[in-house]
N, C-alpha and C positions, 0 to 999 in steps of 0.2 A: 659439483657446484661451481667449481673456480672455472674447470672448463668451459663451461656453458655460457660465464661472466664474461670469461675472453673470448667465445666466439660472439655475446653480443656487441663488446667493444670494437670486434672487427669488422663485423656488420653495418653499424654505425658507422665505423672510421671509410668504408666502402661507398656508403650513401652520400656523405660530404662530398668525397670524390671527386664523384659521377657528378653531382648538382654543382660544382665550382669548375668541371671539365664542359660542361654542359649546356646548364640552366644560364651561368653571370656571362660568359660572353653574347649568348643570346640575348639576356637582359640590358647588357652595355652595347650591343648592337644596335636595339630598339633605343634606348637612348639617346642614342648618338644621331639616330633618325631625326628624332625628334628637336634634337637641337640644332639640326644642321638647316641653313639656312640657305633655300635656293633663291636662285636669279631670275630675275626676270625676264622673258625669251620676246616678248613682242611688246606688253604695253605696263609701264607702270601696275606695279601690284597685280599681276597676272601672276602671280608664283604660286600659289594658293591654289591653283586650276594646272599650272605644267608642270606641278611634281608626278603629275599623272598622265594627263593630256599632250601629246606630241602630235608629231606626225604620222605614225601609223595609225592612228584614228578613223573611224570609218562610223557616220561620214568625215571629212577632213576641214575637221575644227579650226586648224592652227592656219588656214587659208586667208583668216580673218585678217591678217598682218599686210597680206596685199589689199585690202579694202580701206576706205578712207577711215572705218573703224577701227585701224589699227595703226594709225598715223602718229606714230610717238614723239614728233615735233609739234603734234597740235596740244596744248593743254587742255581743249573741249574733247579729248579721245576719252572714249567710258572704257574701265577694265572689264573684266569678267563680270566682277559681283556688283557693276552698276545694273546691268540688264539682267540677271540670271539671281540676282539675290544675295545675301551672305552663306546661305546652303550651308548651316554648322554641319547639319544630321548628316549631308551627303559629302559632304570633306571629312570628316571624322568617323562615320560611319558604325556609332555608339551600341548598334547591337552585334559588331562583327557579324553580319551577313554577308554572305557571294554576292549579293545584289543590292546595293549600295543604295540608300531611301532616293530617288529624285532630287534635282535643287530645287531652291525655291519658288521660280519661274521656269519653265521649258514654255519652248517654241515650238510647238510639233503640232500635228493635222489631228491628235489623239485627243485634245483640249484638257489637259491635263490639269491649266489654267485657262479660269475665263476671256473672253476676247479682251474685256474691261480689265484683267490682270496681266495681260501680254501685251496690250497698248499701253499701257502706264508707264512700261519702262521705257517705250521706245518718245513718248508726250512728254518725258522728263527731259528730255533736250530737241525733239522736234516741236516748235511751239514755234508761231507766227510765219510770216509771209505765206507760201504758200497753202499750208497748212491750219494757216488759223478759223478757218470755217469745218473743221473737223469734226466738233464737238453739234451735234444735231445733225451733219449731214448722214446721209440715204446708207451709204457704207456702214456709218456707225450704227447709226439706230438700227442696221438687220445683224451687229456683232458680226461682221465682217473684221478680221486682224490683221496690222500689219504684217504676220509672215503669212498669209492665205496669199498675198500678191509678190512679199517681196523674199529676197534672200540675202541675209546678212552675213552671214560667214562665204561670202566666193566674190569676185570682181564681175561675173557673170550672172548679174542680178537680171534674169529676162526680162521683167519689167521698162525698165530703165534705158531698154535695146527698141527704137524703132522697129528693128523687123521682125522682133519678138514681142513684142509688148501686146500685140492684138490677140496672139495665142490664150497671154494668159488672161485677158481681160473674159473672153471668146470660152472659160471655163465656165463662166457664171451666165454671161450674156449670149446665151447660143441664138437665138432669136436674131442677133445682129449680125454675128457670126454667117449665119446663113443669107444675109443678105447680100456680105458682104462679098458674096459667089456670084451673085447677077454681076449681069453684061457691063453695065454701067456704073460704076461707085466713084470714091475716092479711092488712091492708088495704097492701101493699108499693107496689101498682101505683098509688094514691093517693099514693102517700107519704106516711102520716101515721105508714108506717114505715119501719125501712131495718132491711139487714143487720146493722149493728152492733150496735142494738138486742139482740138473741141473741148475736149471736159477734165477737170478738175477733180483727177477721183479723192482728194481730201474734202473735198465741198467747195462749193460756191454762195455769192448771192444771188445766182440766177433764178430765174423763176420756175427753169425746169432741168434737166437733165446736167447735172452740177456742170455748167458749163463756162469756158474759161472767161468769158467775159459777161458784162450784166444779162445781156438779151441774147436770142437768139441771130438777129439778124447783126449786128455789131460781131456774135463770133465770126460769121459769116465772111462779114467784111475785111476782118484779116486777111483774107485770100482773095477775096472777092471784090477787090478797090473800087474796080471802074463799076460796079452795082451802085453803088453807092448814092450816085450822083454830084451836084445835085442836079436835078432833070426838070424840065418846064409843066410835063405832064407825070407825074409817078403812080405807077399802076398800088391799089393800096395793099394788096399782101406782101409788095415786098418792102416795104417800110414797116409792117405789122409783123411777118413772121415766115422766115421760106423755108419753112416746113406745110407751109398749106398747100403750096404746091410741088414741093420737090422731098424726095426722101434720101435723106445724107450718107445710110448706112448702105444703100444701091438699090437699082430697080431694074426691069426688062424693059424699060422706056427710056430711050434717049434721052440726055440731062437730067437723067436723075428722077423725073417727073413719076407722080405716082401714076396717072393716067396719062392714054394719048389723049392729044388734042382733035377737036374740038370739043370731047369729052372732059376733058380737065377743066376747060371755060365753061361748060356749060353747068359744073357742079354751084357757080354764083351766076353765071348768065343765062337767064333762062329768056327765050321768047314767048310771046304771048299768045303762039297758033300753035308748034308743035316742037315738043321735044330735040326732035332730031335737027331744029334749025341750025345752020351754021351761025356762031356767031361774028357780026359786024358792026364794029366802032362806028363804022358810019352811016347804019340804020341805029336810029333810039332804041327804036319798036325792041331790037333783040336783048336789049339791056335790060337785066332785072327792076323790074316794077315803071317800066316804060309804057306809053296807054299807045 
């Protein structure tokens, strides 16, 4: 009996050990985790995201520090968890799984979150000037997101790049894309233009194609001065709209025109004997509704 006492006392005394050689420096390691208290690598209160997050990251997160996102002179710089959330579940990771829950926002093509839940954070500090027709325009109402166009984590936001910016626009708008391969266009595929140039993809007050200024012919007129006038006789579509005659995104007709001429005049000038008349300012007869 006594032997059997002392081998469980040494069994015992064996178990202690093992768990005080073991178990407490692991337990004083975690600890120590826990209490230590990192730096912050790029912006204000980013520490919360690079006790994990570096630069081996793929994609490469931490790029964001070359972006004006990460301008840690600016006081308007958002941290992490301005855009991405507080993410308790995915910073703490409360069920110990390999696969960490999500944050509270992601930005990815997967819509993890709604367009309405990924614009939000970016509408909490982009708000006015150009942007302030946002909220109803054409972009928004089809849940278009600001990452579908732009990219926030790199300095190489294609967007924002004249001789890329047609590409990504030219993702949705193929339609344009392909026009903008005819003979004739604007110079887009040089890039010595881009989409913004004309439209406003935050929205406008225009009346059609969210465009940078009220009308069509005023956008026009930015490039197009000497149209303008003013002129003793002005022919009236281009005071109304030059898209009745010309198409902006290119065409197989010199300047742009949707049709050749006499064919283009003729689609408002008609004569009174036959179709095929040429038209002439200085016969009436040719003029629509001339006797």
């Amino acid at each position: 009996m006594n032997q059997s006492r002392r081998l469980r006392h040494v069994l015992q005394a064996a178990i202690v050990l093992l768990l005080t050689a073991f178990l407490l420096p692991g337990l004083a390691l975690a600890a120590e985790e826990e209490e230590r208290e990192y730096e912050d690598l790029l912006m204000e209160g980013d520490n919360v995201c690079t006790r994990c997050h570096d630069d081996a990251d793929n994609p490469k997160l931490m790029t964001i520090g070359a972006t004006k996102h990460g301008t840690s002179a600016d006081p308007r710089t958002p941290t992490c968890t301005s855009c991405h959330g507080e993410s308790l579940d995915h910073r703490n990771n409360p069920d110990g799984t390999d696969e960490r829950p999500l944050p509270d926002v992601t930005f990815k093509k997967n819509k993890h979150n709604s367009a309405v839940e990924m614009n939000a954070s970016c509408e909490g500090c982009h708000q006015g000037g150009d942007n302030m027709f946002w909220a109803a325009s054409v972009h928004q109402v089809r849940d278009v997101a600001c990452v579908d166009c732009h990219d926030m984590h790199t300095t190489n936001d294609l967007v924002r790049q004249k001789v890329s910016q047609t590409d990504v626009c030219a993702n949705c708008h193929k339609a344009q894309r392909s026009q903008e391969n005819k003979p004739y266009r604007h110079p887009t595929r040089e890039g010595m233009m881009a989409c913004s140039d004309c439209h406003n993809p935050h929205g406008s007050v225009s009346e059609k194609g969210m465009l940078v200024r009220d009308s069509v012919v005023d956008t026009c007129y930015t490039c197009h001065m000497e149209k303008r006038g003013p002129n003793l006789w002005n022919h009236q579509p281009v005071t109304e709209d030059c898209t009745i005659c010309h198409n902006p995104h290119g065409s197989t007709v010199q300047n742009m025109l949707k049709v050749r001429v006499p064919f283009l005049c003729q689609r408002c000038h008609e004569g009174p004997g036959h179709r095929a008349n040429i038209v002439s300012l200085s016969d009436p007869g040719n003029l629509a509704g001339g006797g």
